[in-house]
N, C-alpha and C positions, 0 to 999 in steps of 0.2 A: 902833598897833603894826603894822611890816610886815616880811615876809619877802620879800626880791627878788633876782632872781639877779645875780652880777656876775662871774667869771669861770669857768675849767676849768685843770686840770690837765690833761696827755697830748697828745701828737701826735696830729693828725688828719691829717694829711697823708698821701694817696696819689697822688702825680705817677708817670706811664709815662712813657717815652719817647716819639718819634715813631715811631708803629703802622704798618704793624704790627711787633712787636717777639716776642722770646722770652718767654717765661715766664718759665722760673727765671732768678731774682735781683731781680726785675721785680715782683713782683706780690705784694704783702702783704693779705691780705683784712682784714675787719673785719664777723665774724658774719654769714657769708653765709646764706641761708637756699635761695631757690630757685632750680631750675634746669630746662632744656628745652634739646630739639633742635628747630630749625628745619628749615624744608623743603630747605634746601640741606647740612644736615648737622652745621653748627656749633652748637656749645654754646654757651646763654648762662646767666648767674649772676647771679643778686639780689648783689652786694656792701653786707648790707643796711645796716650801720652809716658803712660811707662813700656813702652813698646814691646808689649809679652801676651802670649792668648793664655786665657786660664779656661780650663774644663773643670765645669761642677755636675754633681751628681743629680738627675733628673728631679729632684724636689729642692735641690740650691741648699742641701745643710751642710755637703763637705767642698772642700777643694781639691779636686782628684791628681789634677796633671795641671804644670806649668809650661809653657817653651815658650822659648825665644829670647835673647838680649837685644842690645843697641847695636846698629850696627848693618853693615853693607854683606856678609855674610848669607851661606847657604840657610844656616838656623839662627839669622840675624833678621831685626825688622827696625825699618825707622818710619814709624807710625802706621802700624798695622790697622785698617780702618774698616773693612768691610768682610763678612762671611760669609757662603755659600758649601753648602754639605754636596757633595754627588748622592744624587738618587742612590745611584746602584753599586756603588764603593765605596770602601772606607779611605774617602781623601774628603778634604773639607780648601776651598777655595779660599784666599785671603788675598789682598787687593792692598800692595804695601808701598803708598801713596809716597811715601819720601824720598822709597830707593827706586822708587818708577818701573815697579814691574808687582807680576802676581805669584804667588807662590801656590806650588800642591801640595801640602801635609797631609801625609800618609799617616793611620791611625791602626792600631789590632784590638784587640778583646780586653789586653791592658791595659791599654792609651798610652801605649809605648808610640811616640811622635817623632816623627823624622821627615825631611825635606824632601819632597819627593822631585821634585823640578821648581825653576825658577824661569820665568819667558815674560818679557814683552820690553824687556832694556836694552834688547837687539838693537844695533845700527839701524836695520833694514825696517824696523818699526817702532822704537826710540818714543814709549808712552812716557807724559808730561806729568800726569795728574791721576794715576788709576783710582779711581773711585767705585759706584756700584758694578756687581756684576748678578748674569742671570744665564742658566742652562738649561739646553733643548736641543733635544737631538743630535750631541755627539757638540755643539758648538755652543762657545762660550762667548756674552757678549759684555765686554768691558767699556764704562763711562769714561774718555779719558778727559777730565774735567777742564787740565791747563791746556791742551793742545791747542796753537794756534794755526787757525787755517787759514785759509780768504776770508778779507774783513774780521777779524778775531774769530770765527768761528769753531767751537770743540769737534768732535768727533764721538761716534763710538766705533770701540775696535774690534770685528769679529776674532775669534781664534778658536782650533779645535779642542775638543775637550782634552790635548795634552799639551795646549801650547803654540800649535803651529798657527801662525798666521795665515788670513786667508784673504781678509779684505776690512774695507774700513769703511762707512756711514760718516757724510761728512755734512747733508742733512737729508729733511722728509720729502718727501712730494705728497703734497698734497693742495686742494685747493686751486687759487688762483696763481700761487709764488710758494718757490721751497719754503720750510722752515729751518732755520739755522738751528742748532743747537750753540746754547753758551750757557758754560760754569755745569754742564748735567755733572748730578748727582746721584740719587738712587738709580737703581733700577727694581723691575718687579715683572711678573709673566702670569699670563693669566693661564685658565684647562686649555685653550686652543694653543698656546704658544705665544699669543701677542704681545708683544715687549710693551712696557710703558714705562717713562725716562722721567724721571724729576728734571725739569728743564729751567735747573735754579735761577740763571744768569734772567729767564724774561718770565719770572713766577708763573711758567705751566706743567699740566703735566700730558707727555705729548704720547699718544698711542702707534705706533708701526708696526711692520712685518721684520725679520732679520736680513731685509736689504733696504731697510729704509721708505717703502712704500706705508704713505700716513694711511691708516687704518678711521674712520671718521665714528663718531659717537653721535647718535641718533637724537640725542636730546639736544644737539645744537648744529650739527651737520659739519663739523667742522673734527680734527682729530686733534686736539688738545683741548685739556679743561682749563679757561686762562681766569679769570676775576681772584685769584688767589692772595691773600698777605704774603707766603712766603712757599717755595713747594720744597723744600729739605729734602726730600724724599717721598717715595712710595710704597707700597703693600698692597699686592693683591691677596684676599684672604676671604673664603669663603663667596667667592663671587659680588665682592665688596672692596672699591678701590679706597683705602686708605693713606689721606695727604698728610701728613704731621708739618703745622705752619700754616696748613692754609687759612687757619683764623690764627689771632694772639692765642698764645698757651694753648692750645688744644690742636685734635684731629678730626678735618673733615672728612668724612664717611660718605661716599657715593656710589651708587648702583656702577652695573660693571658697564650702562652705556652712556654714564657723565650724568645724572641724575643726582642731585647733593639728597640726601635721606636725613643726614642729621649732623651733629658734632659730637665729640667727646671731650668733654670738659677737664678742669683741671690738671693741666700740666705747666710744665716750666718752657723747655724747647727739647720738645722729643724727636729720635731720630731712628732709627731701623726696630723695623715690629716685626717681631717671628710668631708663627703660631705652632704653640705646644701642641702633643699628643690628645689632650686634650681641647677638644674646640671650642671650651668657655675662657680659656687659658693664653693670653699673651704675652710676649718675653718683650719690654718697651727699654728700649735706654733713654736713658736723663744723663746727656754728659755734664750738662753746666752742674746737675746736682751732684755729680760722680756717684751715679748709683744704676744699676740694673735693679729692672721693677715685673712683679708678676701679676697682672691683672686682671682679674674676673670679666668679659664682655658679654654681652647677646648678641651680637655684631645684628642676624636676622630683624632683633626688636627692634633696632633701629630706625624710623621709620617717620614719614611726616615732620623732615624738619629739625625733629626735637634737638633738644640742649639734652644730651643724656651724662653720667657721670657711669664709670667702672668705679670697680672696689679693688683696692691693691690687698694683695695675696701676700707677698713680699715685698722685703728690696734688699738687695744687694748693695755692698757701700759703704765703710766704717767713717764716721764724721772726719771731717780734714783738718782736726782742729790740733795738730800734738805739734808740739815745737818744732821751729823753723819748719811747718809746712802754712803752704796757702791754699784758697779757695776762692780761683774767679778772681787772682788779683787783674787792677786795672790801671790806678794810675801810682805815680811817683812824687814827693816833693823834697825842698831840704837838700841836706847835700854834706858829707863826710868830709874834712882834711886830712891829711897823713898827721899832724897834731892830734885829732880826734880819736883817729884809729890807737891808739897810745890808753884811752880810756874805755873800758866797760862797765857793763848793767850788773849793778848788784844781784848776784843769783844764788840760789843751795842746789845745786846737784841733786843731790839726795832724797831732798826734800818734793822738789818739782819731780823726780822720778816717778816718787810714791804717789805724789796729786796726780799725777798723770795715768796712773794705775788706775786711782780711784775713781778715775772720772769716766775711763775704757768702763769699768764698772756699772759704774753707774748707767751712763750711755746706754750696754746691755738692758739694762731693769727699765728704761724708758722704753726700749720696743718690745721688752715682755710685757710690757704694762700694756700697750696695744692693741685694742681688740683686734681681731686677722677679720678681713674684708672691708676696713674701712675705707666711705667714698674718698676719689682719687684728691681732690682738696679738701678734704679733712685730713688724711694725711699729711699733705703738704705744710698747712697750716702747723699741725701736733707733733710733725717735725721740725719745723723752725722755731718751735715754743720754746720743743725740750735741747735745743741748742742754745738758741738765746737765753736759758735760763743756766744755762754751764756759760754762758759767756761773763752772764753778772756774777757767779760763784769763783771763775777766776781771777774775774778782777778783785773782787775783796778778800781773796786769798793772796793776791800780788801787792796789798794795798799791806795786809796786816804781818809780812815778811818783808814790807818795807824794801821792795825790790822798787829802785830807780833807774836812772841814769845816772852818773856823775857830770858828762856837759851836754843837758840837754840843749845846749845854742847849736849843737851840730851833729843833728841827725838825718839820716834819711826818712822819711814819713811815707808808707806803703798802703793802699785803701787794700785790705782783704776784704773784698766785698760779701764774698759767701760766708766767709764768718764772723759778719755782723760788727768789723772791729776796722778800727787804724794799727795796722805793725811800726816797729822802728828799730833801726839799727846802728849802732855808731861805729863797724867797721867794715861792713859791707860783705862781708866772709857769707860762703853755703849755707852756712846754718842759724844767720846771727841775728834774724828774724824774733821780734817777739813781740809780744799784744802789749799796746800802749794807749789804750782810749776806755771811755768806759763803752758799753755795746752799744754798736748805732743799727738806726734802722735800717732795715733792708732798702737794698737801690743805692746804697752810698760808691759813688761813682769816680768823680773829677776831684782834684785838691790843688793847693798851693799854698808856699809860704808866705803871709803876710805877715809886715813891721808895721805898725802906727807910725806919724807922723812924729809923734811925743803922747806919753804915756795916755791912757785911755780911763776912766773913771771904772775901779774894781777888777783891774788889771791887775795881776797877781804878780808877773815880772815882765818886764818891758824888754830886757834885754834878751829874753829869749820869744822868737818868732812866734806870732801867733798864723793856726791852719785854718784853711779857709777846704772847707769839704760840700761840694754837692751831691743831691740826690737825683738819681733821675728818675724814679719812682714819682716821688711826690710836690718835684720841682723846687725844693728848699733849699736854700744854703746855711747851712751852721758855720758860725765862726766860733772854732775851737782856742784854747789857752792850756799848757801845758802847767800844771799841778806839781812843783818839787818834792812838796810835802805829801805826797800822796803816790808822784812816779806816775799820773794819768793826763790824757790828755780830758778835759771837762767843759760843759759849753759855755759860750760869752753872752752871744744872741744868733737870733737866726734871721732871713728874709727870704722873699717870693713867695713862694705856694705852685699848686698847678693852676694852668690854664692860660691863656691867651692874649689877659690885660697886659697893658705895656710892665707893670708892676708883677706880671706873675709870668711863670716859667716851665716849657713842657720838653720834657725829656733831657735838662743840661746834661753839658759833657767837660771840655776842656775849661778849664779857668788857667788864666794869668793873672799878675800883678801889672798895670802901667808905672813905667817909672817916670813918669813925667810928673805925675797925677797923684801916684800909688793907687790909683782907684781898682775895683775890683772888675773884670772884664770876663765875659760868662758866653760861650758858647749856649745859645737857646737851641739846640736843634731843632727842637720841634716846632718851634715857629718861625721857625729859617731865619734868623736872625742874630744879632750881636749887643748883649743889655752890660750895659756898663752903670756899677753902684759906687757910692761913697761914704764910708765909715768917718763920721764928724767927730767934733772934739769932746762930745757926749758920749761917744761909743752906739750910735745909732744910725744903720744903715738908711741910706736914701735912694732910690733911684735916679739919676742923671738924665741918661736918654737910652733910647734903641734904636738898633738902623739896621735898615734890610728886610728884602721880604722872598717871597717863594718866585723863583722864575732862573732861569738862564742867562740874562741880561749881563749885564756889566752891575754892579749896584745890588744884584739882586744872589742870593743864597738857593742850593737844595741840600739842606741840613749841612750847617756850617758844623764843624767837630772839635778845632781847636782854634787858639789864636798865639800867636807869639809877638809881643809888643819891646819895640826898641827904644833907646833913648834916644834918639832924632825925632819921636812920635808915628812912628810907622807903624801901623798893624798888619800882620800876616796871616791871613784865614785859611783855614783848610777846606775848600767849600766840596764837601765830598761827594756829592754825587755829580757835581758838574765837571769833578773833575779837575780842579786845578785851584790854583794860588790866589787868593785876590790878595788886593795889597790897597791899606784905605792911611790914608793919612790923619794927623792929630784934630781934623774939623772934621772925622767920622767919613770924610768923603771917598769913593774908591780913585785910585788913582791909575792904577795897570793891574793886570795878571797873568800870570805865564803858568804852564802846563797844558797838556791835553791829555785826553782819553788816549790810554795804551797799552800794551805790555811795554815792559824793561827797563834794566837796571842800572842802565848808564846815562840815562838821557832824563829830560823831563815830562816825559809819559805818565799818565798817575793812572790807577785802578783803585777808586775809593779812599784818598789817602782819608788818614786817619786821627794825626797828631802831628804836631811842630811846635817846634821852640826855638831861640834862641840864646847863642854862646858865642866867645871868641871872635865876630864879626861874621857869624855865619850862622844861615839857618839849617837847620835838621826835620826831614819830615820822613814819618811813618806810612809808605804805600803799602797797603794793606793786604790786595791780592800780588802785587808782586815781590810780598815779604822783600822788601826794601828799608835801610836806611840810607835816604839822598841826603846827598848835602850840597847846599847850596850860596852865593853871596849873595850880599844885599839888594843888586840887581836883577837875584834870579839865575843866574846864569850855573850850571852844573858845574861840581869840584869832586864828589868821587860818592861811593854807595859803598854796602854793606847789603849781602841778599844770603839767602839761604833758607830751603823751605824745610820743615823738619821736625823731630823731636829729638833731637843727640845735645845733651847738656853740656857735650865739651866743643862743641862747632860752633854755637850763639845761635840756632838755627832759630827759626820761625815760625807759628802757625797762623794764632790770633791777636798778634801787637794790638794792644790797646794806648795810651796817651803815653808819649814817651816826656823825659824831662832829660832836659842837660843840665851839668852843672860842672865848672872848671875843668873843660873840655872832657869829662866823664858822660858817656849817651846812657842811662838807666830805660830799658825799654821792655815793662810788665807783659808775659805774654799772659793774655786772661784762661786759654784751653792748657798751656802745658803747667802752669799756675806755678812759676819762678817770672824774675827778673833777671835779664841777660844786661851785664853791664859790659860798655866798648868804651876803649877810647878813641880819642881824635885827637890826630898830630897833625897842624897846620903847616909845621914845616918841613916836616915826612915829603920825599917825594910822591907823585900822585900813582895809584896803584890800585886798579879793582881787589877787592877781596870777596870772592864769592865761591859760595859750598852749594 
């Protein structure tokens, strides 16, 4: 038996023109992550999923210099993620998380760019996960996020400022008992030198010297700031530690000895903050929005607590809305035959070229129309407006060129969640993505394909499947029906809501179909549980029951993510943060579970798994950090994986798997950060054979 990859869905293409060129219209990112100023002034940006650094000119209106392609190479990058400029030379640090080591790029007066070394992929030091880095004094100190130690634990890895290794931090001392490091991420230095570590894996952020001695913060006596939501990262800036994650959407701001002063509001999920030449001026990325943003701050006013907002200056980012591209895809449903492939979506070339023009156009004259310095969610919001409103304009442009399907009984069903839409396909090709819903609302998450029983009152056609899509914003589920006459998908009814009653719903994720039942089966994450509904011969959903609550137990969930239901009545839960399989039988009850907390890729170890289905007599589940597809039989018992960490379009690699779907031993598995679908199959009578990049 083997699982191997064989192609993707989604555009990857990001061609510029000849440079240097404008910006706007020009420059589509894909999950940028880091950024810096050079000695001469200009910005440069990790574009990390199209794995290339772009240099813009110190006010972001041109695009100066590009480098890098895909690729294990000297001026190659597979997921270039983090940047650091040298004080005193023109070399800019890059942190290239895929191919496991860091790069020097050497810059001159032209931003003529070349590799100036490559180090930490050595045998003799063999980096997992390079992530943040920070320089002082001749030595550079690298997060190596996957490294495992004693008891899973990361590291960080010292190295001189040209690479040589010197020694490695495997944790702090301080206190009563070390601290481990697990999953660091940023890093950041304050005017003395003191490293401070985003120390993602136990949400702190931890303070040291560069050998590891905890450094302690006055306002709790202790060196790390721990009650965090999330620690992504750090920023020391102005004598002001900034945590991006430490609350939902925003950044908390604390004095430099663990003192919280305030927040800063409105954000998505930000991740590395540079500060501009000017000190009212910060350089923020928003990968999930695919946009660099320039932000007015007072960091100083800060003060008392407050809920304070910045003003965005910029942003960097062309919408990701142009054929066969995605945005923040997540999940999958449906499913293509080689019959299917045989038909396509009525289209005009020509036609959708020029709308396509018009709307790059248009687009423009929404952020001219912009005031410059508005707060950071009024932006946010007057951006999702002026998308969602190209979202309705295309659709009644798709409606009145009578662009369809020919069988819509057999498509694939894509949630592009950033752009406000359901995609669909009917041959599964690079490019053959296209918008088939009318605009849903933000948060649209989990899907699946449901059949009624027998035809449903104002069911428009019975024989082709109706889509069952959650939100996990507002806890709703729409039950969608797909429109011949029109080429859309359009709603039936909906149920839930948010919040906590047995009747309502916080944070859904995975849905199935039971085929026992056909009822509908819903991943509640947020109430650590599993709510199963039923669509009656009215066409009006009910709720059944829920089962499961918060705890570790047997019976019991921490944020359940998918389920896979068989026709014997067995359910399979992805119970993610405990880390393993539960398996509950057709009277809701649990019966066994296998998995544990682990790294690797051959065994039944899980690191947050994510998503599961099932196909073929066997189940499929998505581990998250150890970019895994496992597979598994009905007992449980390991049959072969699929691993590979990455952004290389042509390896099926991995970053962010969100819910995967099988379907006639086809694995469809949306990654949400490189924003494609990697499709594999599964040959059950293949001899057994890792496959791993």
């Amino acid at each position: 038996m083997s699982i191997e990859f064989q192609s993707y869905i989604g555009s990857v293409a990001a061609r510029l023109p000849e440079l240097p060129c404008p910006v706007e219209g020009h420059v589509s990112l894909n999950t940028p992550v880091g950024s810096c100023l050079d000695s001469l002034g200009n910005v440069w940006l990790a574009d990390t999923a199209h794995n290339r650094i772009l240099v813009f000119d110190s006010d972001l209106d041109k695009v100066l210099a590009e480098f890098g392609s895909t690729g294990d190479g000297p001026q190659q990058f597979n997921m270039p993620f983090r940047l650091l400029a040298h004080p005193n030379k023109n070399w800019v640090y890059v942190s290239d998380i895929g191919n496991r080591r860091i790069h020097i790029l050497q810059y001159d007066d032209k931003l003529s760019i070349q590799s100036f070394c490559c180090f930490g992929d050595e045998p003799t030091v063999e980096l997992k996960g390079p992530n943040g880095i920070a320089l002082y004094q001749g030595e550079l100190c690298v997060a190596d996020e996957f490294f495992e130690g004693e008891g899973g634990a990361s590291r960080l890895a010292i190295f001189s400022e040209t690479g040589q290794y010197l020694r490695s931090i495997h944790e702090i001392e301080g206190g009563y008992e070390p601290i481990h490091l697990l999953w660091p991420q940023g890093l950041s230095m304050d005017a003395e030198g003191r490293l401070y570590v985003a120390n993602t894996g136990f949400d702190t952020v931890v303070r040291c010297d560069w050998h590891g001695k905890g450094i302690p913060f006055s306002s709790n006596g202790k060196c790390y700031i721990d009650g965090l939501e999330q620690a992504r990262d750090v920023s020391v800036i102005q004598n002001r530690i900034l945590i991006p994650g430490a609350e939902p959407n925003a950044i908390s701001v604390y004095d430099i000895e663990g003192v919280q002063q305030g927040t800063l509001d409105g954000f998505v999920a930000p991740i590395q903050i540079t500060q501009m030449r000017d000190k009212s001026r910060l350089l923020i990325t928003e990968p999930v929005l695919a946009s660099l943003q320039v932000h007015h701050i007072s960091l100083p006013s800060i003060t008392d607590q407050s809920v304070s907002e910045s003003t965005v200056i910029k942003t960097i980012g062309d919408d990701r809305g142009s054929p066969g591209q995605f945005h923040f895809v997540t999940a999958v449903a449906g499913g293509i035959t080689p019959k299917s492939q045989q038909h396509h979506r009525q289209r005009f070339p020509v036609i959708e070229s020029w709308l396509s023009h018009q709307f790059s156009l248009q687009d423009k004259w929404f952020k001219a129309m912009q005031p410059v310095g508005m707060p950071s969610w009024l932006s946010l919001v007057v951006t999702a407006q002026s998308e969602w409103v190209q979202r309705w304009q295309q659709t009644w442009l798709r409606v009145i060129l009578n662009e369809r399907f020919e069988d819509p009984k057999a498509l694939l069903w894509m949630v592009d969640a950033g752009n406000y839409q359901l995609q669909a396909s009917d041959n599964g090709n690079e490019n053959s993505a296209s918008p088939a819903s009318l605009p849903m609302l933000p948060g649209s998450l989990g899907i699946a394909s449901y059949t009624p029983n027998s035809a449903l009152p104002d069911q428009i056609d019975h024989d082709i499947p109706m889509i069952v899509v959650g939100n996990y914003l507002s806890g709703t589920i729409s039950l969608l029906q797909y429109d011949s006459q029109i080429g859309e998908l359009v709603p039936y009814t909906y149920f839930g809501g948010l919040g906590a009653e047995p009747w309502q719903l916080n944070k859904p994720q995975g849905i199935t179909i039971d085929p026992t039942s056909n009822d509908i089966l819903i991943a509640d994450s947020g109430n650590h549980r599993i709510s199963r509904w039923h669509i009656n011969e009215e066409g009006v959903a009910g709720l059944v029951e829920v089962f499961g609550k918060l705890g570790d137990a047997h019976g019991e969930f921490h944020t359940p993510t998918d389920i896979a239901a068989t026709r014997d009545g067995r359910f399979y839960i992805t119970d993610q943060y405990n880390n393993r399989i539960e398996v509950y039988g057709d009277d809701n009850q649990w019966k066994w579970s296998f998995g544990q907390e682990g790294y690797g890729i051959n065994d039944d170890n899980f690191l947050l798994p994510t998503s599961i289905d099932y196909d073929s007599e066997h189940l499929f589940i998505s581990d998250l950090v150890n970019r895994s597809i496992k597979v598994f039989d009905l007992q449980g018992c390991f049959v072969d994986s699929f691993s590979g960490f990455g952004a290389d379009p042509e390896k099926g690699q991995l970053w962010m798997p969100y819910l995967l779907h099988v379907n006639n031993s086809k694995v469809y598995l949306p990654d949400c950060a490189l924003n494609r679908i990697n499709v594999y199959q599964f040959n059950k009578n293949k001899k057994l054979a890792e496959v791993s990049l």
